[in-house]
C-alpha positions in Angstrom: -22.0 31.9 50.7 -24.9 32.1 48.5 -24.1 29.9 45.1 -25.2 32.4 42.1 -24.7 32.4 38.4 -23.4 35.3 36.9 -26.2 35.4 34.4 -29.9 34.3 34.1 -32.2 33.6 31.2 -35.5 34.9 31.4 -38.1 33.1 29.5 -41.1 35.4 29.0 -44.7 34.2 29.3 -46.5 37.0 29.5 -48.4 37.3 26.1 -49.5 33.5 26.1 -49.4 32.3 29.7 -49.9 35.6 30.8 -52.7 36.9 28.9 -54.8 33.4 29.2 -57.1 33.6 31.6 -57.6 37.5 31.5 -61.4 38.2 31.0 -61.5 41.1 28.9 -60.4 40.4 25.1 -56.8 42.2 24.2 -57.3 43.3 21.3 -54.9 42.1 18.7 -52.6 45.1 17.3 -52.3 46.1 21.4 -51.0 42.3 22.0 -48.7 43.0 19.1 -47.5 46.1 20.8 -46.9 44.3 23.9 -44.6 41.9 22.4 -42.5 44.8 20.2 -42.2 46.1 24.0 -41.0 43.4 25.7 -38.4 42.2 22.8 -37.0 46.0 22.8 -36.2 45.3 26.9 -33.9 42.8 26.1 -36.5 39.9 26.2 -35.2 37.2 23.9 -37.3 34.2 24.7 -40.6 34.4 24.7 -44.1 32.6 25.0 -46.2 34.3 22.2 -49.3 32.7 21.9 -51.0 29.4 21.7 -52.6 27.2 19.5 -55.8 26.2 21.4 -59.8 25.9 20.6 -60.8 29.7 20.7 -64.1 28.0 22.0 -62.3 27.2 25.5 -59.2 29.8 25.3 -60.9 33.0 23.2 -58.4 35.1 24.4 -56.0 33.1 22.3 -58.7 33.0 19.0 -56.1 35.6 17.2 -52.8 33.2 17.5 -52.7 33.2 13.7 -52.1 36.6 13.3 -49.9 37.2 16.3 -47.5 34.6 14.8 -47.3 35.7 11.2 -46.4 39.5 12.6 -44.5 38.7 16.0 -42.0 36.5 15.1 -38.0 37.6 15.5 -35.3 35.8 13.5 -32.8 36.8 16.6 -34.8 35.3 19.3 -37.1 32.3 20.2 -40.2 32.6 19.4 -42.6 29.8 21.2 -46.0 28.7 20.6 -47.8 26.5 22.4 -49.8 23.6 20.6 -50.9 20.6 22.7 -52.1 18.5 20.7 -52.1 17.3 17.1 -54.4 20.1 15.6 -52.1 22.6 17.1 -48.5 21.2 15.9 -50.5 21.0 12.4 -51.6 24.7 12.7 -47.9 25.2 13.7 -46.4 23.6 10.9 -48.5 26.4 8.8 -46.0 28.9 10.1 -42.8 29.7 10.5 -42.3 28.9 13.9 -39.7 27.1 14.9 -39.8 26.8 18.2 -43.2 24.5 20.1 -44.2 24.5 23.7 -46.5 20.8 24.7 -47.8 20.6 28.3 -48.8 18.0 30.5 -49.9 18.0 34.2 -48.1 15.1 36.4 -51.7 15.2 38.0 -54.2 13.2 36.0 -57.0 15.2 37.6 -55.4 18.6 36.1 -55.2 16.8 33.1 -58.4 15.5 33.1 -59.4 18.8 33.6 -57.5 20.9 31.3 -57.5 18.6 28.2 -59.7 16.0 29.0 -57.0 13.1 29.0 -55.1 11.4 31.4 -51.6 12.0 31.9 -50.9 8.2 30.0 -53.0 9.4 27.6 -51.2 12.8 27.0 -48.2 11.2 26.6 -49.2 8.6 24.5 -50.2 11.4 22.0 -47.4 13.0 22.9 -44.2 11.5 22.1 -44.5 10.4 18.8 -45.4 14.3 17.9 -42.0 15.1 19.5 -40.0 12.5 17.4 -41.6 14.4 14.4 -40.9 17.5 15.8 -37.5 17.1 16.5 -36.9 15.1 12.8 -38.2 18.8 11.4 -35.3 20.2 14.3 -37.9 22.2 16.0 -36.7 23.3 19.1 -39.3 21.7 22.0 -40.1 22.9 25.3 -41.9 20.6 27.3 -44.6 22.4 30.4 -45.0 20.1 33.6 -47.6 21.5 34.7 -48.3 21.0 39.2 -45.0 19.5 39.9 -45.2 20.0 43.2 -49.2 20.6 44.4 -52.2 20.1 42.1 -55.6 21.8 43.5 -57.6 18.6 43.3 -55.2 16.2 44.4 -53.0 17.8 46.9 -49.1 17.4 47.2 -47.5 15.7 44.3 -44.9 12.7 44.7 -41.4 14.6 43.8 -40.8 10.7 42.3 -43.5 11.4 39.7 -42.7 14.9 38.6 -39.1 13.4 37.8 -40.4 10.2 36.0 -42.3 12.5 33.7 -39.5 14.6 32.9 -37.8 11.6 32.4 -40.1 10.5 30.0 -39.7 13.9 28.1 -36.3 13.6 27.9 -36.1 10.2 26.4 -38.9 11.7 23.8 -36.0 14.4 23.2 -37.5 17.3 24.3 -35.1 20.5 24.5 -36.2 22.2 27.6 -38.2 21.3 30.6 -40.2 24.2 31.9 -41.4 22.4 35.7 -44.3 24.5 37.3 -45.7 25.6 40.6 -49.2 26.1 38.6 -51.0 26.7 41.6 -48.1 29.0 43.5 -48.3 26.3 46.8 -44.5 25.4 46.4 -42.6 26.3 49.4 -38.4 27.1 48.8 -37.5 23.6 50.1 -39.7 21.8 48.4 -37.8 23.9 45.3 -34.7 23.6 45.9 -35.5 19.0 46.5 -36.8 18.8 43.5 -34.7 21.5 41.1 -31.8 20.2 42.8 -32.9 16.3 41.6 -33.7 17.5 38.0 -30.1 18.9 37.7 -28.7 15.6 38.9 -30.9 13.3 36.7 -30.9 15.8 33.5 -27.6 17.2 32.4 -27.8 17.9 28.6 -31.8 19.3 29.0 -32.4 23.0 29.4 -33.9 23.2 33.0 -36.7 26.4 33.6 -38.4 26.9 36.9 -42.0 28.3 36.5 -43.5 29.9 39.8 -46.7 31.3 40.5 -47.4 33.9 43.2 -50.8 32.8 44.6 -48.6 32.9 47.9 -46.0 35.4 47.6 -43.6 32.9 47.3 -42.2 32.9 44.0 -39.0 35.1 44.6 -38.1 32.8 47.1 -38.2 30.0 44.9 -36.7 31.2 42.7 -34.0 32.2 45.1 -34.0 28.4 46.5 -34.0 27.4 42.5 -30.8 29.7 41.8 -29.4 27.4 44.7 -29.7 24.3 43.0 -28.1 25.5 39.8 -31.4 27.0 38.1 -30.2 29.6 36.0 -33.5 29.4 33.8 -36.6 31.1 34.9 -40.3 31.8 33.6 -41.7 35.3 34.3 -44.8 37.0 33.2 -44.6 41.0 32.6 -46.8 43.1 35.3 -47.4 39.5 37.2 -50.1 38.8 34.5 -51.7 35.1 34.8 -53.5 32.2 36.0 -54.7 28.8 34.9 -58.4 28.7 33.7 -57.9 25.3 35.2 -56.4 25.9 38.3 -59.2 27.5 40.7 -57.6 30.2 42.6 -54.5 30.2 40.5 -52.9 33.9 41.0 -50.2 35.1 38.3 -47.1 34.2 37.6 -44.0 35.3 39.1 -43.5 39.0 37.8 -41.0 39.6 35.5 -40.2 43.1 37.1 -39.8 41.8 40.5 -37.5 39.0 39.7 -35.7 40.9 36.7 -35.0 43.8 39.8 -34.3 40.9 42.4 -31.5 39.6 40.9 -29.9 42.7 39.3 -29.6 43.9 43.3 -28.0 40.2 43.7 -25.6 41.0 40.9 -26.7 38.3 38.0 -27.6 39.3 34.6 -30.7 39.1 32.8 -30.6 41.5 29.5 -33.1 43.1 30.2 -34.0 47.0 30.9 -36.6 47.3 33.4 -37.3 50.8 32.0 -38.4 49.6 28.6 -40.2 46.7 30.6 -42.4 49.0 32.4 -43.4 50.5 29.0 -44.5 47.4 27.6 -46.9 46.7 30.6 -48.1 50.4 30.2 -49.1 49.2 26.5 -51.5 46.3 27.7 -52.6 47.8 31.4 -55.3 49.7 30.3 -57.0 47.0 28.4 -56.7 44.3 31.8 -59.5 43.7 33.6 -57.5 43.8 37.0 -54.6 46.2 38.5 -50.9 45.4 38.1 -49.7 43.9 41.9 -46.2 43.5 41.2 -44.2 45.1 43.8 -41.9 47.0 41.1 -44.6 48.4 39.2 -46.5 49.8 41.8 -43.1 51.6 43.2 -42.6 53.0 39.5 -46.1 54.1 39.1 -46.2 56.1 42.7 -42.6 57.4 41.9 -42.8 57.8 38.2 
């Protein structure tokens, strides 16, 4: 007997995570669109945009604007800023929820944000005291929790002493990710499965990428370690700039479809889904792969 919750939370990453690494610019009003789309599916947590250099991340050089229009007093509404530039920039909103990120690999790190992981944290944690003294809500990113593309496998032990670290910073949620989609459903359901144990009172999010056409069944081996939590993408958009080879995230169609057939609850109407990704497909510089989209597209 398969053990299943009765209802999952979807945690959409699409217009930040999603949007990233995609070559051509999105123009601004049609990223605006994209979010009205995916809120009026049901989509009530969601990764809107980050606060990076526009010299290294242009696609995210309109995050100003996006937050002053996007945000919805009835949902969360998260913005990445990983550093102290970006919590400022934050605090010039009104945002009230912040996503920080840092890889349990110290050459992903090196390579992402030019730090160590010691040296990420150090900056870190006393940014999420302040954070949490202002009661933001704070979503801490592990980024490859399980394989890193220049170090190999990752010690499960070190992806759970750096949540642990998080935790005792007072971080919210822990969003733990298969950046470079090398995870296999064991490997899942060991380390989800330790997380629950260690981290009762900390929202716990699974974050899969498809490089392998695994992420369902993580997420499948996640739901079986009492992961009810999940980070999707609409249309399977995604990547890492600093991930080589780095396909996109788990798609939010798929696994939104997935688990209705299973019988869970997610919220959210994959009819009004598909229209959102209509709104941004024509201005992506690749074709939609998700295996829901393409059967709606043929049939529809």
């Amino acid at each position: 007997m398969l053990n299943l919750p009765k209802k999952v939370s979807i945690i959409e990453v699409g217009p930040r995570d999603g949007l990233q690494n995609e070559k051509l610019f999105v123009p601004t009003d049609i990223k605006k669109q994209f979010i009205a789309g995916l809120r009026k599916a049901g989509l009530q947590e969601m990764e809107l945009t980050s606060f990076v250099s526009p010299k290294w991340v242009p696609q995210m050089g309109d995050a100003a604007e996006i937050v002053a229009d996007c945000l919805d007093a009835d949902a969360r509404n998260i913005v990445l800023a990983p550093n102290r530039k970006g919590i400022d920039r934050v605090y010039s909103t009104d945002c009230q929820a912040v996503a920080v990120f840092v890889g349990v690999s110290n050459s992903f790190n090196l390579k992402n944000i030019n730090k160590t992981t010691r040296e990420s944290m150090k900056e870190l944690k006393p940014i999420i005291y302040e954070l949490k003294e202002k009661n933001y809500f704070v979503r801490a990113c592990i980024s490859t929790a399980f394989y890193c593309p220049y170090e190999g496998k990752i010690d499960e032990s070190d992806s759970i002493k750096l949540c642990q670290e998080f935790v005792e910073a007072g971080v919210d949620e822990l969003s733990v990710a298969d950046t470079i989609g090398m995870a296999a459903p064991n490997e899942s359901f060991s380390l989800f499965s330790q997380l629950k144990k260690h981290f009762t009172n900390t929202l716990l999010t699974a974050h899969f990428h498809d490089t392998r056409k695994l992420a369902l069944a993580n997420i499948l081996a996640s739901l079986q370690a009492g992961i009810d939590r999940f980070d999707t993408s609409a249309g399977g958009l995604g990547g890492c700039p600093f991930a080589p080879g780095a396909a996109g995230n788990a798609a939010t169609e798929d696994v939104v479809y997935m688990l209705a057939r299973m019988g869970i609850e997610t919220g959210v109407d994959l009819n009004k889904l598909i229209e959102a990704i209509e709104v941004v497909r024509p201005h992506l510089s690749s074709q939609i792969e998700s295996g829901y989209y393409r059967l709606h597209a043929q049939t529809g």
